[in-house]
C-alpha positions in Angstrom: 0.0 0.0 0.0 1.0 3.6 -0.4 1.5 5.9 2.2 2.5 9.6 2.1 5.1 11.2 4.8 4.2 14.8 5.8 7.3 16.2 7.4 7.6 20.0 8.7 11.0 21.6 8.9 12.0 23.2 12.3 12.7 26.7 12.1 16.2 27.2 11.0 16.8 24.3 9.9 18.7 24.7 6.5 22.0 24.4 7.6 21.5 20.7 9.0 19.1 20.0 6.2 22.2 20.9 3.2 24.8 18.6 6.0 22.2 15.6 5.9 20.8 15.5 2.9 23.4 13.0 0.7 22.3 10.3 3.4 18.6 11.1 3.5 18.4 11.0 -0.8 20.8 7.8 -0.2 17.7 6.0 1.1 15.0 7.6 -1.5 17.4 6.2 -3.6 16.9 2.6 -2.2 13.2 3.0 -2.3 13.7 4.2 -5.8 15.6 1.1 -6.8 13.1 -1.0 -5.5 10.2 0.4 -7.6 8.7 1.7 -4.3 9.4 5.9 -4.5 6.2 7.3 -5.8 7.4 11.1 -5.4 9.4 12.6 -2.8 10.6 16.2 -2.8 10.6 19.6 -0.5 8.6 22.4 0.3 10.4 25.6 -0.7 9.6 28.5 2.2 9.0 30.6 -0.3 7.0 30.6 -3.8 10.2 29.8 -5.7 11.3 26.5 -7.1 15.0 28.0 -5.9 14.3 29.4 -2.2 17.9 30.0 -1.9 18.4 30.8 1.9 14.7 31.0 2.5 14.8 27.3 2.7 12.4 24.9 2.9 9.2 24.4 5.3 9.1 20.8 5.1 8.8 17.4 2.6 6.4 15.2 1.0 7.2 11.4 0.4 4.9 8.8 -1.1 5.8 5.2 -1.2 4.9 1.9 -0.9 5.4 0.0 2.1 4.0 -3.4 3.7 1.9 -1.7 6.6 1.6 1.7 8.4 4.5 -0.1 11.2 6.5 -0.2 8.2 6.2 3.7 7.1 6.5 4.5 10.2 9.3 3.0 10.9 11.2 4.1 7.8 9.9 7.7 8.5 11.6 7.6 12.1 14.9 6.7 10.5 15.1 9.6 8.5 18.7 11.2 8.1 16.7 14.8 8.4 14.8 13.5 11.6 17.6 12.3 14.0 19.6 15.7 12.7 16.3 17.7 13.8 15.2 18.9 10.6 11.9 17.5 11.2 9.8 18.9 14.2 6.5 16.7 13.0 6.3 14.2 10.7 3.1 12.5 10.1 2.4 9.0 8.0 -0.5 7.7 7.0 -2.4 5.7 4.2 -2.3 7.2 0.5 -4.3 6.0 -2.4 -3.2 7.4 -5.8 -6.2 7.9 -8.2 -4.0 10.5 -11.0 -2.0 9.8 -12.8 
């Protein structure tokens, strides 16, 4: 089943977010290779696909995974979590209809 991954970015957080990031796209990459990455991407802070030091107000992830235990688990692993980009993440069920 799919499930999307909500995450909002703690204020400031850009700095530890550019240090992390090669280990958190290092496992969207392993979900990718698996056929299992759906989308995943950031939220610029500002209405610019380049927010520069704006930065980012958080990301979206959709993938598949066995069970909700399973997302959740793989959302609390998160490079950008145990660095405290993250100050919420949510997970729960996704159903694609488009495209």
């Amino acid at each position: 089943m799919l499930y999307a991954i909500i995450a909002v970015d703690c204020a400031n957080s850009l700095p530890d977010r550019l240090r992390v990031r090669p280990a958190h796209l290092q496992r969207l990459q392993a979900l990718q290779d698996e056929g299992r990455l759906i989308l995943a991407g950031p939220h610029p802070a500002i209405d610019s696909p380049d927010p520069g030091e704006a930065g980012f107000s958080g990301s979206l992830i959709v993938a598949e995974f066995p069970d909700l235990t399973a997302a959740e688990a793989w959302a609390a692993a998160d490079p950008y979590r145990e660095a405290g980009v993250y100050r919420e993440v949510t997970v729960k069920p996704f159903k694609q209809v488009f495209p």
